[in-house]
Biopython code that builds the backbone (N, CA, C, O; Angstrom):
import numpy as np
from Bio.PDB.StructureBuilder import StructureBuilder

atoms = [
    (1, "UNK", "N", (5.705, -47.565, 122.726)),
    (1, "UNK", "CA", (6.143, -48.513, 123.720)),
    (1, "UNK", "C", (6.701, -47.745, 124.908)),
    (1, "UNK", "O", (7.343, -46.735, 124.619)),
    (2, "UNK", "N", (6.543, -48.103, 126.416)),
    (2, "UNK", "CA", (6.753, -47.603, 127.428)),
    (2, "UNK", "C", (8.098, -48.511, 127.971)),
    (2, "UNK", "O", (8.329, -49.713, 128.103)),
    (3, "UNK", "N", (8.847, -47.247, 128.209)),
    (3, "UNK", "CA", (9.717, -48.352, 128.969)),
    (3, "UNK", "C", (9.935, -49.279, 130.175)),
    (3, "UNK", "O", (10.879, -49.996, 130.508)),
    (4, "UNK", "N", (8.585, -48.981, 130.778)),
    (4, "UNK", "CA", (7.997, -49.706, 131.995)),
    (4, "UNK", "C", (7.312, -51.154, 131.436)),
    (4, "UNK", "O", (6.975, -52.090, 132.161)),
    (5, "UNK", "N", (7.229, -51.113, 130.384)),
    (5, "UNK", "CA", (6.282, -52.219, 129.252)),
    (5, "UNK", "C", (7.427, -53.078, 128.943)),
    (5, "UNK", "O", (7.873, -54.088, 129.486)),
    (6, "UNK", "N", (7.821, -52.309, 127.793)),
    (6, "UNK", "CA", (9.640, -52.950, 127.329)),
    (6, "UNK", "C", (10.060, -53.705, 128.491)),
    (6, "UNK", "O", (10.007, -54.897, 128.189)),
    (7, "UNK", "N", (10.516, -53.523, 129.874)),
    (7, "UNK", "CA", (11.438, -53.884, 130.829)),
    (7, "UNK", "C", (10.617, -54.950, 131.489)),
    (7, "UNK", "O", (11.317, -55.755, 132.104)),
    (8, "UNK", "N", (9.101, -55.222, 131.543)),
    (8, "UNK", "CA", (8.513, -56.109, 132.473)),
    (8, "UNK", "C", (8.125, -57.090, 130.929)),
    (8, "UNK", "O", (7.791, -58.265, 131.087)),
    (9, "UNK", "N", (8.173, -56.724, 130.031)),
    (9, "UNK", "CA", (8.096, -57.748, 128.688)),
    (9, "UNK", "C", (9.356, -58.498, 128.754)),
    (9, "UNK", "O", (9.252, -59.711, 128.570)),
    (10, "UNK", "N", (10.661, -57.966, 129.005)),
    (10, "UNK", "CA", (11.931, -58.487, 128.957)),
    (10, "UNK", "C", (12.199, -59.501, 129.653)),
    (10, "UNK", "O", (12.625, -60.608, 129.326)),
    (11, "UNK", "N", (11.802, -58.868, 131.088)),
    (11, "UNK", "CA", (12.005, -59.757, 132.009)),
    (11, "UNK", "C", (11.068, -60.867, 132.055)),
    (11, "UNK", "O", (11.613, -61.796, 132.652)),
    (12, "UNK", "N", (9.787, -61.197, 131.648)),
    (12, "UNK", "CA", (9.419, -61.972, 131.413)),
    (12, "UNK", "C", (9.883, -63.257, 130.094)),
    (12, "UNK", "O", (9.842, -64.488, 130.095)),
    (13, "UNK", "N", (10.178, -62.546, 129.382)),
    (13, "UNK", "CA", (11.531, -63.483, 128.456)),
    (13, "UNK", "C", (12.357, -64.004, 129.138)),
    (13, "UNK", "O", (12.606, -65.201, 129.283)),
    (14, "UNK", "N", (12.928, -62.900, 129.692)),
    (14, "UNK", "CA", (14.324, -63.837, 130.344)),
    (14, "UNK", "C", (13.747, -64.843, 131.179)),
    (14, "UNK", "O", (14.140, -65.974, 130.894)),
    (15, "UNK", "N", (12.640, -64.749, 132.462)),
    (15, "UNK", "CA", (11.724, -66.206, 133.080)),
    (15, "UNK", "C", (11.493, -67.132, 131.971)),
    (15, "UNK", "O", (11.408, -68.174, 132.621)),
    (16, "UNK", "N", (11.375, -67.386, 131.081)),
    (16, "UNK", "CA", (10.675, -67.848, 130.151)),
    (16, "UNK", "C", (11.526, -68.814, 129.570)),
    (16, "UNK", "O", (11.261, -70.015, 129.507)),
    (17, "UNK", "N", (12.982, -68.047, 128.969)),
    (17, "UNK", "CA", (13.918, -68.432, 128.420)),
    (17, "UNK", "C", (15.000, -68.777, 129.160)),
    (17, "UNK", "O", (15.966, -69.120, 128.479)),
    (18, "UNK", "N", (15.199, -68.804, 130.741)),
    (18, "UNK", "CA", (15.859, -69.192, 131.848)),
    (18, "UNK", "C", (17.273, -67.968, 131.479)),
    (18, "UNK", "O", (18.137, -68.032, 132.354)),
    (19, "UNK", "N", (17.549, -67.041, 130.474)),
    (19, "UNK", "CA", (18.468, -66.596, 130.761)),
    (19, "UNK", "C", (18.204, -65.010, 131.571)),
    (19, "UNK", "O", (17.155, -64.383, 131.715)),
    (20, "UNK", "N", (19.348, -64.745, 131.928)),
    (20, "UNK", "CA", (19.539, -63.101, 131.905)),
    (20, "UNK", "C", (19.777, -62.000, 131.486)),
    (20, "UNK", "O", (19.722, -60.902, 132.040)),
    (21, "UNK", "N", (20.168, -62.425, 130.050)),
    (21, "UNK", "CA", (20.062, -61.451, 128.956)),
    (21, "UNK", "C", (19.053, -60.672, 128.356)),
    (21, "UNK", "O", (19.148, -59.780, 127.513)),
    (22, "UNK", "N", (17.740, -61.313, 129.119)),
    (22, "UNK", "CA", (16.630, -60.447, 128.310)),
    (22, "UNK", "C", (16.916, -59.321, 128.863)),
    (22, "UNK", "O", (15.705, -59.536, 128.827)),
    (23, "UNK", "N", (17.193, -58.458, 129.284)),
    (23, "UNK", "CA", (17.153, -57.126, 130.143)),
    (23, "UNK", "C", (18.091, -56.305, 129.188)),
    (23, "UNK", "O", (17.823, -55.105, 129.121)),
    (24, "UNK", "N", (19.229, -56.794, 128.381)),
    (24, "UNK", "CA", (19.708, -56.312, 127.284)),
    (24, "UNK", "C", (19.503, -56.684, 125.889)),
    (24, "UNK", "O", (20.381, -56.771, 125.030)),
    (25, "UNK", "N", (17.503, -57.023, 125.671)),
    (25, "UNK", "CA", (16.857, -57.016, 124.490)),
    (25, "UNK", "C", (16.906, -55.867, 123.861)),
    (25, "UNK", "O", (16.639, -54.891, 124.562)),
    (26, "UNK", "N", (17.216, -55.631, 122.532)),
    (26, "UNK", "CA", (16.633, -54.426, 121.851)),
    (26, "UNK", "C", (15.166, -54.667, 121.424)),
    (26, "UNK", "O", (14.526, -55.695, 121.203)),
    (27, "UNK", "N", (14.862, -53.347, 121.388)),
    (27, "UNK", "CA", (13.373, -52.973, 120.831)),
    (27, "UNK", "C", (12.748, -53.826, 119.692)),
    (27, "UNK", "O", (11.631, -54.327, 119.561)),
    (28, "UNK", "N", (14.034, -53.813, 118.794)),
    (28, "UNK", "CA", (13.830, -54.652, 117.295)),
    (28, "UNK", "C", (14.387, -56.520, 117.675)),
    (28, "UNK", "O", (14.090, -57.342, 116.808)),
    (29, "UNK", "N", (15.044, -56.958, 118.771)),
    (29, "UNK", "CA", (14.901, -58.486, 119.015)),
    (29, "UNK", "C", (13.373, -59.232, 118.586)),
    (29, "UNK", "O", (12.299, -59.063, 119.164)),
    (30, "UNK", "N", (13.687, -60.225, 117.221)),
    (30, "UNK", "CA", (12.991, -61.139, 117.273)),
    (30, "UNK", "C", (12.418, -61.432, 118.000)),
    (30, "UNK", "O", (13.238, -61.577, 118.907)),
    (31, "UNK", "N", (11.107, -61.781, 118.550)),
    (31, "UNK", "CA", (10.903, -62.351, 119.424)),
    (31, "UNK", "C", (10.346, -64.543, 118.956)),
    (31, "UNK", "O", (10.792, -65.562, 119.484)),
    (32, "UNK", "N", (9.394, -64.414, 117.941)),
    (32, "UNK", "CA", (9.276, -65.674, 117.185)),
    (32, "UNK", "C", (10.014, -65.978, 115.891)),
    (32, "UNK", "O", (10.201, -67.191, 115.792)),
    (33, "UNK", "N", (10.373, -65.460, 115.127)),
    (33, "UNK", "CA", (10.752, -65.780, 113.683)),
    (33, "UNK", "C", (12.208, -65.264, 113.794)),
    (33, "UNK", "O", (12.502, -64.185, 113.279)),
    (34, "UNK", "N", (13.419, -66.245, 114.663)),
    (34, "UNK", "CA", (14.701, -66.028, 114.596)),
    (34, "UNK", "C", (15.562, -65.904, 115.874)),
    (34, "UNK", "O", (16.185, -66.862, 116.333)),
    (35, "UNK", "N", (15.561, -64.626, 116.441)),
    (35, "UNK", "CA", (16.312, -64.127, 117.239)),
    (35, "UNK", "C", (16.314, -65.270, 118.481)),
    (35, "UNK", "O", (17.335, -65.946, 118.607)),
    (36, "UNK", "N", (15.115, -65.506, 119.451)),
    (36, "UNK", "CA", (14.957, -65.658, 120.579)),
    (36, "UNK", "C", (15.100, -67.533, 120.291)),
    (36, "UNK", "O", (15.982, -68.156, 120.883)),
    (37, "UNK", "N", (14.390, -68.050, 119.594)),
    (37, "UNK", "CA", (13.822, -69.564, 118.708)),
    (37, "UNK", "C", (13.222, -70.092, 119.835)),
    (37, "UNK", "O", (13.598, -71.079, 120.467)),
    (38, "UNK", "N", (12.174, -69.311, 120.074)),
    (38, "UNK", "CA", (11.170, -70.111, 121.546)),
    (38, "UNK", "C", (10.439, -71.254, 120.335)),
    (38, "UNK", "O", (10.484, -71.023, 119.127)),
    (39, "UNK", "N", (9.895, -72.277, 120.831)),
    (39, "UNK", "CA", (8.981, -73.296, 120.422)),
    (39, "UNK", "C", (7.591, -72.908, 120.686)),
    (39, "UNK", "O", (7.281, -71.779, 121.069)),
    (40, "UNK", "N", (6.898, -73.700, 120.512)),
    (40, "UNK", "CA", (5.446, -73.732, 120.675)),
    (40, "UNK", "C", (5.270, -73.501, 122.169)),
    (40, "UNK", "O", (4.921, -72.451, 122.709)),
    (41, "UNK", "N", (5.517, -74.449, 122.639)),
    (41, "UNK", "CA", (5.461, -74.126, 124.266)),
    (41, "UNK", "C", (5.873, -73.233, 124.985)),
    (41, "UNK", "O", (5.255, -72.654, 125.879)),
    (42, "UNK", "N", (7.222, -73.032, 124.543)),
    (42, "UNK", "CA", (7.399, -71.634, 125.052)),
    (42, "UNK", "C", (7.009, -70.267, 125.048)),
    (42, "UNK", "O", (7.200, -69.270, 125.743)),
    (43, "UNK", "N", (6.361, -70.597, 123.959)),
    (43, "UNK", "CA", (5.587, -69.375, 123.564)),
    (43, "UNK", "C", (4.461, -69.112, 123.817)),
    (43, "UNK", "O", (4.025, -67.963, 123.756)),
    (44, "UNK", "N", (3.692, -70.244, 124.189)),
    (44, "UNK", "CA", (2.151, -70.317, 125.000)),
    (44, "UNK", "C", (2.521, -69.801, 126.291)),
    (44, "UNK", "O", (1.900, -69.033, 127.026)),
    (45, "UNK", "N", (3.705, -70.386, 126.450)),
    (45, "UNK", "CA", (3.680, -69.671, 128.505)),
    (45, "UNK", "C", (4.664, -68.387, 128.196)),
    (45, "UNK", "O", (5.275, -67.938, 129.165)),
    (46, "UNK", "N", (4.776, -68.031, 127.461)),
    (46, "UNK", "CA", (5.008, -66.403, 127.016)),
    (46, "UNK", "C", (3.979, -65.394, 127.314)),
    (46, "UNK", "O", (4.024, -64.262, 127.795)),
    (47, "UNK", "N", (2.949, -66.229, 126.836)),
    (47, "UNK", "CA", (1.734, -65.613, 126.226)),
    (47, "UNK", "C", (1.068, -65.286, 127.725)),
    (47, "UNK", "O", (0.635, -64.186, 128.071)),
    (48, "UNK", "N", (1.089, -66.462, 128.500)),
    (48, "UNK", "CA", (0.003, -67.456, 129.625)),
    (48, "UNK", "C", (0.974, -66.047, 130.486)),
    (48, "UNK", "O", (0.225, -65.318, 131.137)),
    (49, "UNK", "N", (2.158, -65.730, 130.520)),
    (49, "UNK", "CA", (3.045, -65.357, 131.564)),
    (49, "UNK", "C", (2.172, -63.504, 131.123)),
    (49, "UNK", "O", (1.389, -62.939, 131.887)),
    (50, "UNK", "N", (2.685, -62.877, 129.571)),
    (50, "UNK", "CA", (1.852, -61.660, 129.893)),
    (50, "UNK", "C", (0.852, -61.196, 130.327)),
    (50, "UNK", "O", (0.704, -60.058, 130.771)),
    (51, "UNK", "N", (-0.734, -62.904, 130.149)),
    (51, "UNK", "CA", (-1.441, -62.155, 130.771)),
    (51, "UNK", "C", (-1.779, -62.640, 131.912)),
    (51, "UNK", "O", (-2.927, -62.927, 132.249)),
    (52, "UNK", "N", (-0.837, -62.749, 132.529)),
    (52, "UNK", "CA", (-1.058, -62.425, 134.275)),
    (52, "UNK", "C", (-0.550, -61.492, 134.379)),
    (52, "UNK", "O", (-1.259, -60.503, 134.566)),
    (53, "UNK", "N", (0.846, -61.331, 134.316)),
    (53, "UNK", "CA", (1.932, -59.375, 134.605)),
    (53, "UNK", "C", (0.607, -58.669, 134.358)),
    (53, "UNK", "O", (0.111, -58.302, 135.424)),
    (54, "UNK", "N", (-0.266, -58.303, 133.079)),
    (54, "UNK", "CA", (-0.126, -57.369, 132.860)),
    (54, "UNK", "C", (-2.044, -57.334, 132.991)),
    (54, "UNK", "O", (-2.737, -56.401, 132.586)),
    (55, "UNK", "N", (-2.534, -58.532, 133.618)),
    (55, "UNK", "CA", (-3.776, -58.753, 133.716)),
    (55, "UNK", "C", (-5.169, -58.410, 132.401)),
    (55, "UNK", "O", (-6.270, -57.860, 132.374)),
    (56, "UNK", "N", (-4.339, -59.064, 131.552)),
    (56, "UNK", "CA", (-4.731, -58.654, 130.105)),
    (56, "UNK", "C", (-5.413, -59.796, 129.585)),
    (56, "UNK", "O", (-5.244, -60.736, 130.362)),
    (57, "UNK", "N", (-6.331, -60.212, 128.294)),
    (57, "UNK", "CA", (-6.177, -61.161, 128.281)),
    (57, "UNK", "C", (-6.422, -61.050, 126.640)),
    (57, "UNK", "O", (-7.057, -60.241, 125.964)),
    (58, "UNK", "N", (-5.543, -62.361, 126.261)),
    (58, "UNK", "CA", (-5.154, -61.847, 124.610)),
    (58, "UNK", "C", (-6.111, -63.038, 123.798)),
    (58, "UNK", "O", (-5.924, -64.245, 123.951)),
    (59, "UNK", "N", (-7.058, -62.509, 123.001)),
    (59, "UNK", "CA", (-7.748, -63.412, 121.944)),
    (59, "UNK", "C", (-7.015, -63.845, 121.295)),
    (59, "UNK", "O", (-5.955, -63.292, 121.003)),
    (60, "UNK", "N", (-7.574, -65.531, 120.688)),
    (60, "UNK", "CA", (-6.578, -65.986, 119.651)),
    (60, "UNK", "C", (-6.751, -64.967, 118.381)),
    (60, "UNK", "O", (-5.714, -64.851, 117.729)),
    (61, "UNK", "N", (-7.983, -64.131, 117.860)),
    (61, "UNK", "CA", (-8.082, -63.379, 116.919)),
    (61, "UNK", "C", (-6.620, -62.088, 116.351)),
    (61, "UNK", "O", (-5.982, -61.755, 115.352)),
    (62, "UNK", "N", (-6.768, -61.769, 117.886)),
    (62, "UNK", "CA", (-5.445, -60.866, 118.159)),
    (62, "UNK", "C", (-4.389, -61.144, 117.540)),
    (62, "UNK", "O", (-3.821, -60.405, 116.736)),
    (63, "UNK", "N", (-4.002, -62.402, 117.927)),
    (63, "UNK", "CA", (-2.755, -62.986, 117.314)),
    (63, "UNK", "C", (-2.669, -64.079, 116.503)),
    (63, "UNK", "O", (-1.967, -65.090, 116.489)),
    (64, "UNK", "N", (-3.886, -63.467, 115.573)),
    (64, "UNK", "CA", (-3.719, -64.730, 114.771)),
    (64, "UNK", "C", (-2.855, -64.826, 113.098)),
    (64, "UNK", "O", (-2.743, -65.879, 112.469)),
    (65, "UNK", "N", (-2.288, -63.376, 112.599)),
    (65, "UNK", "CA", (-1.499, -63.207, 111.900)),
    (65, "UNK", "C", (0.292, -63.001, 112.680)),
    (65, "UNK", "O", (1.336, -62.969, 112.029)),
    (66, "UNK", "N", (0.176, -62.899, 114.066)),
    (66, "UNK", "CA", (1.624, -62.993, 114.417)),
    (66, "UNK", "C", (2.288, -61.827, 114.942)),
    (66, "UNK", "O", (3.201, -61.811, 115.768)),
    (67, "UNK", "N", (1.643, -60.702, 114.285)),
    (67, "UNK", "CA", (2.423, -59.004, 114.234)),
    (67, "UNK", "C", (2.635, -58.634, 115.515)),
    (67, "UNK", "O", (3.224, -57.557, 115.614)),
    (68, "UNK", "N", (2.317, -59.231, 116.649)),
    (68, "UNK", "CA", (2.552, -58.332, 117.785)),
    (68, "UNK", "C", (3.210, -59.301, 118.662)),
    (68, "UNK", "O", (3.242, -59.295, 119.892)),
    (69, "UNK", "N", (3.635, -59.981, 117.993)),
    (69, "UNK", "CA", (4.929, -61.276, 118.553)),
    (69, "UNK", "C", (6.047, -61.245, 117.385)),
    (69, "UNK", "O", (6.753, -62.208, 117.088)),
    (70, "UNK", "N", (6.084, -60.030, 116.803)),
    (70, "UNK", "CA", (7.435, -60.195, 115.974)),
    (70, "UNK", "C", (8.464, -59.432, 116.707)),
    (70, "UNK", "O", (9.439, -60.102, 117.048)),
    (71, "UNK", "N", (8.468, -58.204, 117.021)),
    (71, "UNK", "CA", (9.870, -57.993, 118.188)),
    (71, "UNK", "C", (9.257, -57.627, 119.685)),
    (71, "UNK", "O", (8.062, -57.665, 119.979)),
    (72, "UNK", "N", (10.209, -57.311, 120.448)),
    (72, "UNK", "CA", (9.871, -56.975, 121.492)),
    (72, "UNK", "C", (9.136, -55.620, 121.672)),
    (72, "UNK", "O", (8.212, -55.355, 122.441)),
    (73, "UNK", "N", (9.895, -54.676, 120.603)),
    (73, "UNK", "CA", (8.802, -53.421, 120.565)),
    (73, "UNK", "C", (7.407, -53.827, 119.929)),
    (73, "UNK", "O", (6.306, -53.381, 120.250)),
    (74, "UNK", "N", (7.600, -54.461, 119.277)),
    (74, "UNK", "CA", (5.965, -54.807, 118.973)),
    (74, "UNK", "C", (4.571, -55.429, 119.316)),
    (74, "UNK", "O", (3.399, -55.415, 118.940)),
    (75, "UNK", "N", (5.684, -56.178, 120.583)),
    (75, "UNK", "CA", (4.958, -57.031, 121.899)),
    (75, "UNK", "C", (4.468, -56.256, 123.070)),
    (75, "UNK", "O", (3.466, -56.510, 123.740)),
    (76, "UNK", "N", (5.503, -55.049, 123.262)),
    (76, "UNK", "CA", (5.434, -53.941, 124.254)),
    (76, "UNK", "C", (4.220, -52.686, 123.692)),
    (76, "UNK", "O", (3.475, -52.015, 124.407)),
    (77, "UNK", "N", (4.335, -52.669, 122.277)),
    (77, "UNK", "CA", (3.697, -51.595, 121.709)),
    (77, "UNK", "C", (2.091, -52.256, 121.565)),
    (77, "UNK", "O", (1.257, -51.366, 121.728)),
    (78, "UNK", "N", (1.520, -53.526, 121.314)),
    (78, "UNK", "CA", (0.561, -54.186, 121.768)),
    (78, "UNK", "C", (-0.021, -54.252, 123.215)),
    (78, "UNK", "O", (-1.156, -53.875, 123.504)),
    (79, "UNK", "N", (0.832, -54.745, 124.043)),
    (79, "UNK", "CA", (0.401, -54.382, 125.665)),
    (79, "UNK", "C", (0.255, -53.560, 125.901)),
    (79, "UNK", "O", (-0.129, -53.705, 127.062)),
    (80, "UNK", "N", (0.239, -52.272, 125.648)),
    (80, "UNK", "CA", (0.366, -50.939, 125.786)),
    (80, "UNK", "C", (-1.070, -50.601, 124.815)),
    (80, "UNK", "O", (-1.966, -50.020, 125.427)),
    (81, "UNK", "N", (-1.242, -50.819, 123.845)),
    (81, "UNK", "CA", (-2.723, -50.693, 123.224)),
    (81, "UNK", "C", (-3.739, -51.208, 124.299)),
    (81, "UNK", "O", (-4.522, -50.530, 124.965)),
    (82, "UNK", "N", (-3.520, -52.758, 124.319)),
    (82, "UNK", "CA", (-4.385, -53.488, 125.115)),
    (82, "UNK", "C", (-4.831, -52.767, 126.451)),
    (82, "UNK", "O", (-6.028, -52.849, 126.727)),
    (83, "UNK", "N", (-3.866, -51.956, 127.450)),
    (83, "UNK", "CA", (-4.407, -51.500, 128.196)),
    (83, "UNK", "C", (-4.824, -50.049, 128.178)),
    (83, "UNK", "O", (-5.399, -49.520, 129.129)),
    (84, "UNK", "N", (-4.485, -49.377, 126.965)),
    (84, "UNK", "CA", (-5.230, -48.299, 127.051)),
    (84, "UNK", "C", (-6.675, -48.920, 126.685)),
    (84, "UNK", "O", (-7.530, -48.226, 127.234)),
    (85, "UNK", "N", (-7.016, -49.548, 126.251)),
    (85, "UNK", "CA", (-8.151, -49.705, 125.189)),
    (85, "UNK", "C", (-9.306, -50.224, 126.298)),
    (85, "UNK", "O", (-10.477, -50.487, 126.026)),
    (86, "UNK", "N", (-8.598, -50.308, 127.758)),
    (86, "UNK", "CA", (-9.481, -51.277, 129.165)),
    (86, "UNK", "C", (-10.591, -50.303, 129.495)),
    (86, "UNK", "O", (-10.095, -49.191, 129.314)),
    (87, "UNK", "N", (-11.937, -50.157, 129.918)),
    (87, "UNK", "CA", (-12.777, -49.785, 130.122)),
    (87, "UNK", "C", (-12.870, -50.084, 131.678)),
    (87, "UNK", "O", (-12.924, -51.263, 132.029)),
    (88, "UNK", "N", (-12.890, -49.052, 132.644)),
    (88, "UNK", "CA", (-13.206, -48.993, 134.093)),
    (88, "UNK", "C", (-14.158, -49.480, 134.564)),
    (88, "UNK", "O", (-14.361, -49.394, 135.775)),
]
sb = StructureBuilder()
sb.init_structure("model")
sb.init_model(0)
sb.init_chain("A")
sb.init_seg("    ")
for serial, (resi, resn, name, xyz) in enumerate(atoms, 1):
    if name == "N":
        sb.init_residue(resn, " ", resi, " ")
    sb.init_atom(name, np.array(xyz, "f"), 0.0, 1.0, " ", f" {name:<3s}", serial, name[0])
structure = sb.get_structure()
């Protein structure tokens, strides 16, 4: 995970979640199962919000067991795959 990743993942939480605390997320913050308790909706425009930042675009296949929406490092450490993996 990059900390340029981490910090524009955060801040997109905090848009998301109307507060200002995302910016003092840890790596290991919940992001679905506890910590954060986004809903369904919130979590689609979670989703809808990374891939514009990060001009990505995420299959439902991707996330269809959950693992890269369980913390924030694991959300950051996914975006960070996703764009190495981009072809020029």
């Amino acid at each position: 995970m990059t900390t340029t990743t981490h910090n524009r993942v955060a801040a997109i939480i905090g848009q998301i979640t109307g507060t200002q605390s995302a910016g003092n997320l840890s790596p290991s913050t919940p992001i679905i199962n506890g910590g954060l308790h986004l809903d369904s909706v919130a979590i689609l425009e979670l989703l809808l919000a990374l891939e514009k930042e990060f001009s990505i675009e995420l299959a439902a296949w991707e996330l269809s067991d959950a693992q890269a929406l369980q913390t924030l490092s694991t959300m950051s450490d996914f975006i960070d795959k996703k764009l190495a993996g981009r072809t020029s």
